[in-house]
C-alpha positions as CSV (number, residue, x, y, z in Angstrom):
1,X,66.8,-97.3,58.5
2,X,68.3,-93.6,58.1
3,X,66.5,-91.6,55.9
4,X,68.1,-90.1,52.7
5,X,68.3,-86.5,54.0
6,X,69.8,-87.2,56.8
7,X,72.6,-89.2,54.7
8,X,72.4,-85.6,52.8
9,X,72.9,-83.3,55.7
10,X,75.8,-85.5,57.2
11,X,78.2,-85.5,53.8
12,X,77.0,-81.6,53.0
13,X,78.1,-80.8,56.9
14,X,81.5,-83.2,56.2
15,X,81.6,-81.5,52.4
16,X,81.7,-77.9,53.9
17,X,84.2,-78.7,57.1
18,X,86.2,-80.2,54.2
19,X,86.1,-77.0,52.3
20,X,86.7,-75.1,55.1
21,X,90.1,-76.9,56.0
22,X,91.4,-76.4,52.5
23,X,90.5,-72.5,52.2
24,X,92.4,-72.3,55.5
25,X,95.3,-74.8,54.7
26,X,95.8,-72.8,51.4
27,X,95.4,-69.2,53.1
28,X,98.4,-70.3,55.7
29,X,100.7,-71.7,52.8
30,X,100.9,-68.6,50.9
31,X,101.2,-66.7,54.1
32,X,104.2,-68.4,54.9
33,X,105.4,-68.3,51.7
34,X,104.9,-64.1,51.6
35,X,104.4,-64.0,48.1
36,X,100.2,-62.9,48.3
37,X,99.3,-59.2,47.5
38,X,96.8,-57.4,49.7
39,X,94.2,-57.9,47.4
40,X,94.8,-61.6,47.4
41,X,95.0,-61.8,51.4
42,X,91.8,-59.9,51.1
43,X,89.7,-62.6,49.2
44,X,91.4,-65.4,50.5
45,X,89.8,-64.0,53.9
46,X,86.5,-63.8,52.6
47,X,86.2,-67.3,51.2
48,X,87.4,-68.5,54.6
49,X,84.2,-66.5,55.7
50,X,81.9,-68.0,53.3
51,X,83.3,-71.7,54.3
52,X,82.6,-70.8,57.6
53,X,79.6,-69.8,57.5
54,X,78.4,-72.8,55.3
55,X,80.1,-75.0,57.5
56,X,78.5,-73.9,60.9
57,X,75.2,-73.8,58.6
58,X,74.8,-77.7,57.0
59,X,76.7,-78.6,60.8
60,X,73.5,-77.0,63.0
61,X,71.4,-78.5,60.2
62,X,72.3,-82.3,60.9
63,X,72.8,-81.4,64.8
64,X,69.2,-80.8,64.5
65,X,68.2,-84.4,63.8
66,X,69.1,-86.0,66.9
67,X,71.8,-88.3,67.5
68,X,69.7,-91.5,66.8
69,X,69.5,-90.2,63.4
70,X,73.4,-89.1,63.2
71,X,74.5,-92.2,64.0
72,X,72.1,-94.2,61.2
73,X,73.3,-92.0,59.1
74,X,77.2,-92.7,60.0
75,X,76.2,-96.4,60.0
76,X,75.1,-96.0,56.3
77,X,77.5,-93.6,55.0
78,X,80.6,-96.0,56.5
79,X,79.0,-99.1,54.9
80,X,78.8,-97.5,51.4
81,X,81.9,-95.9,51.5
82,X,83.5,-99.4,52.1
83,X,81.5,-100.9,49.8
84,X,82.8,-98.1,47.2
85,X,86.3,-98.3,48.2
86,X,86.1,-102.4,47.2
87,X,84.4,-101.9,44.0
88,X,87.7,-99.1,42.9
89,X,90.1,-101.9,44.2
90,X,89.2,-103.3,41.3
91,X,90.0,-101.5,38.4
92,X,93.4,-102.3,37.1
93,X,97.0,-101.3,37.8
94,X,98.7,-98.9,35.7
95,X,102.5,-98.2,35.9
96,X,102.3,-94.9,37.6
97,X,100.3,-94.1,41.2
98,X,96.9,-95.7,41.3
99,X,94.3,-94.7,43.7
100,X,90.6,-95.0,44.6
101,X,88.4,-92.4,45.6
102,X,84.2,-92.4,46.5
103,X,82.0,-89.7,46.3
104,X,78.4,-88.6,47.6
105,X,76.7,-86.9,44.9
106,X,73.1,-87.2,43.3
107,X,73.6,-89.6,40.8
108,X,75.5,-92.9,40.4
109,X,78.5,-93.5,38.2
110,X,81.7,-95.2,37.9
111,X,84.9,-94.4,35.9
112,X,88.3,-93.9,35.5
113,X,90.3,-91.3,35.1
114,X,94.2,-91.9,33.8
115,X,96.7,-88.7,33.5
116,X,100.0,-88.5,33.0
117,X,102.4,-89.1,35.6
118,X,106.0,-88.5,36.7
119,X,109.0,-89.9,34.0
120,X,110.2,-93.0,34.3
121,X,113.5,-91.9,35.0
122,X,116.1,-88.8,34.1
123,X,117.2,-90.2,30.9
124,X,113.6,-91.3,30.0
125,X,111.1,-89.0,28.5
126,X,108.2,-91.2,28.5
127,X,106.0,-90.9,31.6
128,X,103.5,-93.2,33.6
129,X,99.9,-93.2,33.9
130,X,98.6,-92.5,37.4
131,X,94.6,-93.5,37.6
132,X,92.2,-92.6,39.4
133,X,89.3,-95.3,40.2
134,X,86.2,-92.9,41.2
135,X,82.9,-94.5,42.9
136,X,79.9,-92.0,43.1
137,X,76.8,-93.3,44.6
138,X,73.1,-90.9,45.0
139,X,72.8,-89.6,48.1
140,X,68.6,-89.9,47.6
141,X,68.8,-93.4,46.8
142,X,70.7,-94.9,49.7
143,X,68.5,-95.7,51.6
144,X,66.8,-98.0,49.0
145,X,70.0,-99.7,48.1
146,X,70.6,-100.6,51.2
147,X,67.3,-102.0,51.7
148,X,67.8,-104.4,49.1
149,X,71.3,-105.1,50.0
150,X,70.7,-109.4,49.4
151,X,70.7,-108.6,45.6
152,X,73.9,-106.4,46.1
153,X,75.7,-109.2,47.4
154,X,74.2,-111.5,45.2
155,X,74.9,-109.5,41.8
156,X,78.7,-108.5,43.8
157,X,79.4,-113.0,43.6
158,X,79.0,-112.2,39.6
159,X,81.3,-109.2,39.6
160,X,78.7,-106.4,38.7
161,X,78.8,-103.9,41.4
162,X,75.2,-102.5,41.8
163,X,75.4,-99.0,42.7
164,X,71.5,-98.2,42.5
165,X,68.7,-99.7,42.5
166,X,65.0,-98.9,42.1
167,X,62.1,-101.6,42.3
168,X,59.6,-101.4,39.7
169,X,56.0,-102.7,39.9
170,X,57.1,-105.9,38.0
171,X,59.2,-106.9,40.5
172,X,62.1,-106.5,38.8
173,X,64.9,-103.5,39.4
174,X,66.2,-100.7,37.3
175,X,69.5,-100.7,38.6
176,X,73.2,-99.3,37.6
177,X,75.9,-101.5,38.2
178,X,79.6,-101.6,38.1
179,X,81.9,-103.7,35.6
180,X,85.8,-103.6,34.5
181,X,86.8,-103.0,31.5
182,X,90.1,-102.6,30.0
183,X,91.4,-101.6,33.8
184,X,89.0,-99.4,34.1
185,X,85.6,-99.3,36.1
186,X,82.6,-98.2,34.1
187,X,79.2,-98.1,35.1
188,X,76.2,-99.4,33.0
189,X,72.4,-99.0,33.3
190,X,70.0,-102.1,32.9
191,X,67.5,-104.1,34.6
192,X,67.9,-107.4,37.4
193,X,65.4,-110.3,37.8
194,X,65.2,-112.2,40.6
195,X,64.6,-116.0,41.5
196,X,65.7,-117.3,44.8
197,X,69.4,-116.3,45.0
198,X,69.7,-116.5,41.8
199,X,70.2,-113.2,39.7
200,X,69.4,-112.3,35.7
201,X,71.1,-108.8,34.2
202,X,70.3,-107.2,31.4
203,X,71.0,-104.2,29.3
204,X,68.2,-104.5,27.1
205,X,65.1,-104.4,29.0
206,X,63.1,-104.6,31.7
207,X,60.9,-107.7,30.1
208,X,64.0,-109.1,28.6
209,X,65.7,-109.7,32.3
210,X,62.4,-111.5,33.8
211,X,62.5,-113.7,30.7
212,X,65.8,-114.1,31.4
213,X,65.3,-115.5,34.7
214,X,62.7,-117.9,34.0
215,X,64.9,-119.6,31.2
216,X,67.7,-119.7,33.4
217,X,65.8,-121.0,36.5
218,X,63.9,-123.6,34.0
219,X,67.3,-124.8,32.6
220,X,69.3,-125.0,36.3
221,X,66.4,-127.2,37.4
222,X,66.6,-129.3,33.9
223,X,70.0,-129.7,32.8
224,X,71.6,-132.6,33.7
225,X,75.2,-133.4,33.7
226,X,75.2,-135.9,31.5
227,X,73.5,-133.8,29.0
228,X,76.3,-131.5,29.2
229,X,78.8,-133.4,29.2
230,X,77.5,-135.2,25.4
231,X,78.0,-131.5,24.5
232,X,81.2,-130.6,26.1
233,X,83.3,-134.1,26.7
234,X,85.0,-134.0,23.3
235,X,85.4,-130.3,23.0
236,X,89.1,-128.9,22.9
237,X,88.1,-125.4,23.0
238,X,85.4,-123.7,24.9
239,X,83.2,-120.7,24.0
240,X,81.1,-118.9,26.4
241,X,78.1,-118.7,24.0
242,X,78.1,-122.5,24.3
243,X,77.8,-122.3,28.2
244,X,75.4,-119.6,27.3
245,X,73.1,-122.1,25.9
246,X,73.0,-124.6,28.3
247,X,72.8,-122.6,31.3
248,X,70.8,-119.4,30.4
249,X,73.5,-116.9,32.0
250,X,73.1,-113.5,31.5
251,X,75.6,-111.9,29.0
252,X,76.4,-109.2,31.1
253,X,77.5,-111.4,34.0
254,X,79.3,-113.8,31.6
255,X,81.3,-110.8,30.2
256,X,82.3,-109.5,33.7
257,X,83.2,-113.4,34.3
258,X,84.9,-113.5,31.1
259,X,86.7,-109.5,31.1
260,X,87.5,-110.8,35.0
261,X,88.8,-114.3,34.7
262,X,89.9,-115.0,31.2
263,X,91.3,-111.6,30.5
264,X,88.4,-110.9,27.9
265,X,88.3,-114.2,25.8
266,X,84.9,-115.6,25.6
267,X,86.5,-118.7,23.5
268,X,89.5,-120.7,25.0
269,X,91.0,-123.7,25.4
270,X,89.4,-126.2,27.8
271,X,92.3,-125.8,30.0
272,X,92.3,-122.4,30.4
273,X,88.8,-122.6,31.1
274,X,88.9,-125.0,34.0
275,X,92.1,-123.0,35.3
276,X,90.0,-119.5,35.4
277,X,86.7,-121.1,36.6
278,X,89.2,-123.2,40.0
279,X,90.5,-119.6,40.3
280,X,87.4,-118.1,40.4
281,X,85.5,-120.7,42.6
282,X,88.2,-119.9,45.6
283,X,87.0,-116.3,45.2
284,X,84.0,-117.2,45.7
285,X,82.0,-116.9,42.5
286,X,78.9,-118.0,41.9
287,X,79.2,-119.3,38.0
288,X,82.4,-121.5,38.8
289,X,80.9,-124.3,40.6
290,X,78.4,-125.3,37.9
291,X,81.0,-124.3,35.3
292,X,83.2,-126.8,36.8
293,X,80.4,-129.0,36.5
294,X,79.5,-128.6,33.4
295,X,83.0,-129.2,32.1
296,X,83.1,-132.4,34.0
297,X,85.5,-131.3,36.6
C-alpha cells in the first residue's frame, strides 16, 4: 500500500509542472500577441521563475522516494481518479457543455457548478447552462479508502459514492459519500454499518446506522415472500416507505434509488415501479432483485 505522502508529493510535483506550463503558455501568448508592456513582460518572467523553482522543488521531493513508492503512488492516484471521473458521469445533462473534473485536495466534497453558456442561437437571447461536475477526494485519507475499497463497491451497487472513509472503534465508518440531486452531485457526511455484503447508511448517527443494520439483517433473514406479497398483491400504487418497512433499507440509499430510478418519486404506480426496479437490476443494483421480489415479479 502507498503511503499518503507519497500520494502528496506526486499530485504537488504534477500540481506545480501544471502551473508551470500555464505561466509559460500564457507568457508566449501575449508575446505573440505584442500587446504586454515591459513591466508586464517583467513579472510574467518572475512567476515563470517561482513555478520553476516549485516545480524542480516538489519534483526532487517525490524523486526522493524511490521508484517502488512512485509507482504505488501512480497505481493509487490512477484508480481514484477513475473512480472520480465515474462518480461526475453521473450528474445530469444540461443543455449547454457538460464536463467532469477531479481534484486532489485535503478534504472531500462533491458539487456542481452551472454558469452560463453561449446563446442558443443569433436571434435567441437566452443562453445554456454549461456544468461542471467536480470530484475532490483527501489526499491524507487515500490510503484508508482504498483499504476498505469492498464497502466502496458495495455502497457504489446503491448509488452513494463514498469518497472517505474512517473506521471508528465501533466498527462502523464515518464516511462522506456522493449522491445526485436535481442533476447535480452533492456530497453528504454520515455513518455505514456493515453485515456481510450488506450495507446500512445513515445521516443521523453513528448508533443509528448499527441499529440500522441489525434490523435490516434480522428482517432479510425473516421476511418471507408470501408475507409480502399479503401486503403488496392488491396494491395499485407503491410507496417507498412501505418497502421501507418490510425490508429495513436505509433512507439514504432508498432516496439515491428513488432520485436515480424513479426520477425522485418515492410513491408510484406499481408499474412504474417494476419498470425502474428491471431497469435497475440490469445495472446491476443491489435493491432491485429483492424489490422485484417483493412485488411478486
Amino acid at each position: 500500500m502507498t503511503k499518503t505522502s507519497d500520494l502528496r508529493k506526486m499530485v504537488e510535483a504534477d500540481n506545480a509542472e501544471k502551473n508551470l506550463t500555464v505561466s509559460k503558455n500564457k507568457f508566449k501568448s501575449f508575446a505573440d500577441s505584442q500587446s504586454w508592456s515591459n513591466d508586464q513582460v517583467i513579472e510574467s518572467y518572475r512567476k515563470i521563475g517561482e513555478a520553476t523553482t516549485v516545480a524542480d522543488e516538489t519534483h526532487k521531493k517525490f524523486i526522493k522516494i524511490g521508484p517502488a513508492k512512485r509507482d504505488a503512488a501512480k497505481v493509487l492516484h490512477k484508480k481514484l481518479e477513475d473512480y472520480g471521473m465515474f462518480i461526475a458521469s453521473q450528474g445530469g445533462y444540461y443543455s449547454g457543455s457538460v464536463s467532469q473534473t477531479v481534484f486532489f485536495q485535503d478534504r472531500p466534497s462533491a458539487h456542481t457548478t452551472v454558469s452560463s453558456g453561449e446563446q442558443y442561437s443569433r436571434g435567441c437571447t437566452y443562453r445554456k447552462n454549461d456544468a461542471d461536475h467536480i470530484v475532490e477526494f483527501n489526499m491524507d485519507n487515500a490510503k484508508t479508502l482504498d483499504a476498505n475499497w469492498d464497502i466502496v463497491e458495495l455502497s457504489k451497487k446503491d448509488s452513494l459514492y463514498i469518497i472517505d472513509i474512517k473506521k471508528l472503534k465501533s466498527g462502523a465508518f464515518e464516511c462522506v459519500w456522493v449522491t445526485i440531486k436535481n442533476k447535480q452531485i452533492v456530497s453528504e457526511k454520515g455513518y455505514v454499518a456493515k453485515i456481510g455484503d450488506m450495507l446500512y447508511h445513515s445521516t443521523k448517527s453513528e448508533k443509528h446506522a448499527l441499529d440500522g443494520i441489525k434490523r435490516k439483517h434480522t428482517m432479510n433473514k425473516k421476511n418471507s415472500r408470501e408475507n409480502v406479497l399479503n401486503r403488496l398483491k392488491n396494491s395499485s400504487e407503491i410507496t417507498m416507505g412501505d418497502v421501507r418497512k418490510l425490508t429495513g433499507w436505509c433512507s439514504a440509499g432508498c432516496k439515491a434509488w428513488v432520485e436515480r430510478y424513479m426520477d425522485g418519486k418515492s410513491r408510484a404506480k406499481r408499474e412504474e415501479v417494476v419498470e425502474a426496479a428491471k431497469k435497475a437490476k440490469d445495472n446491476g443494483d443491489t435493491y432491485a432483485p429483492r424489490l422485484l421480489d417483493l412485488l411478486g415479479v
